[in-house]
N, C-alpha and C positions, 0 to 999 in steps of 0.2 A: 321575308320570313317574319310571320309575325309571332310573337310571344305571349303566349297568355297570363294574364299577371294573374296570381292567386296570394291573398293576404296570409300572413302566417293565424292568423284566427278562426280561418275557414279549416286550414291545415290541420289545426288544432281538434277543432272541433270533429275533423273526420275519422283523426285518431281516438279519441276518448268514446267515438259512437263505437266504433270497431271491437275499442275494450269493452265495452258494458257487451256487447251482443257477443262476446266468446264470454264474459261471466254469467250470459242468461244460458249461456248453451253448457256451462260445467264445465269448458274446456280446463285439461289439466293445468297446473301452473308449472311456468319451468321455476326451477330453484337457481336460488343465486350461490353463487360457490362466493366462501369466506374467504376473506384476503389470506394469502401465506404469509406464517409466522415466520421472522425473520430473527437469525439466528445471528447472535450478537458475538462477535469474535474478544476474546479475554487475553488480551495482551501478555505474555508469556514472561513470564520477569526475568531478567538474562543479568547476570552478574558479569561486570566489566573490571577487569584488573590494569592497571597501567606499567607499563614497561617501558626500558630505552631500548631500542635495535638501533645498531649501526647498518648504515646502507652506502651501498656503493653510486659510482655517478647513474648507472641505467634504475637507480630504485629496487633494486634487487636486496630482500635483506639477509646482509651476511653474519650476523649474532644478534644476540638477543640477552638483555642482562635485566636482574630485577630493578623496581624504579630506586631502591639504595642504594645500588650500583650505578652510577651518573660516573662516578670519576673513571670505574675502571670499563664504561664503553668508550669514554670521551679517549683513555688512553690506545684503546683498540682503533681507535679509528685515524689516531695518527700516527701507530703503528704502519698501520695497511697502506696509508696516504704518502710515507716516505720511499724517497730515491724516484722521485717522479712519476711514479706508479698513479692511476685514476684516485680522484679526491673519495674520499670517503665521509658520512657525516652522521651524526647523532640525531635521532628525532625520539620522541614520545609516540608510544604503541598502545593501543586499546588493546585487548583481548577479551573474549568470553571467557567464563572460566567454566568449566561444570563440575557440578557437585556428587 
C-alpha cells in the first residue's frame, strides 16, 4: 500500500485557488453566526440567622431556640437525655430567613 505524500503547502495552496475561483464566480458568502451571549447568573443574597436546635442520637431535630437562648436548649436537652432515655445534644443551626 503505498501512500502518497502530499506537503501541507501544496494542500494549502489548493485551498486558496478554490477560494479565489468561487470569489471570481460571486459565489454567495456563508455568514458566520456571533458567538452566544452568555448570561451571567447574580447571586441571590440569602440572609442567614443562627440558632441552637437540640437533636436527638439519629440527628433528628427535636426544638429549636433563638441563638440567646443557649441556656434554656442546653436545659432541654438534658431534660430529654434523663432516666437513660437516648442522649440528646445542642448544636448551632443556620437558617434562611426571608423577608
Amino acid at each position: 500500500m503505498a501512500r502518497k505524500v502530499v506537503s501541507r503547502k501544496a494542500l494549502r495552496e489548493e485551498v486558496e485557488a478554490a477560494e479565489a475561483k468561487e470569489k471570481a464566480e460571486g459565489a454567495p458568502k456563508k455568514k458566520k453566526k456571533a458567538p452566544a451571549k452568555r448570561k451571567k447568573k447574580v447571586a441571590a443574597e440569602v440572609r442567614i440567622k443562627l440558632f441552637y436546635g437540640v437533636f436527638n442520637q439519629s440527628l433528628k431535630r427535636v426544638a429549636l431556640y433563638e441563638f440567646n437562648q443557649k441556656k434554656q436548649a442546653e436545659k432541654k436537652a438534658v431534660e430529654l437525655s434523663k432516666d437513660g432515655k437516648t442522649p440528646h445534644f445542642v448544636q448551632k443551626v443556620k437558617e434562611a430567613i426571608e423577608e
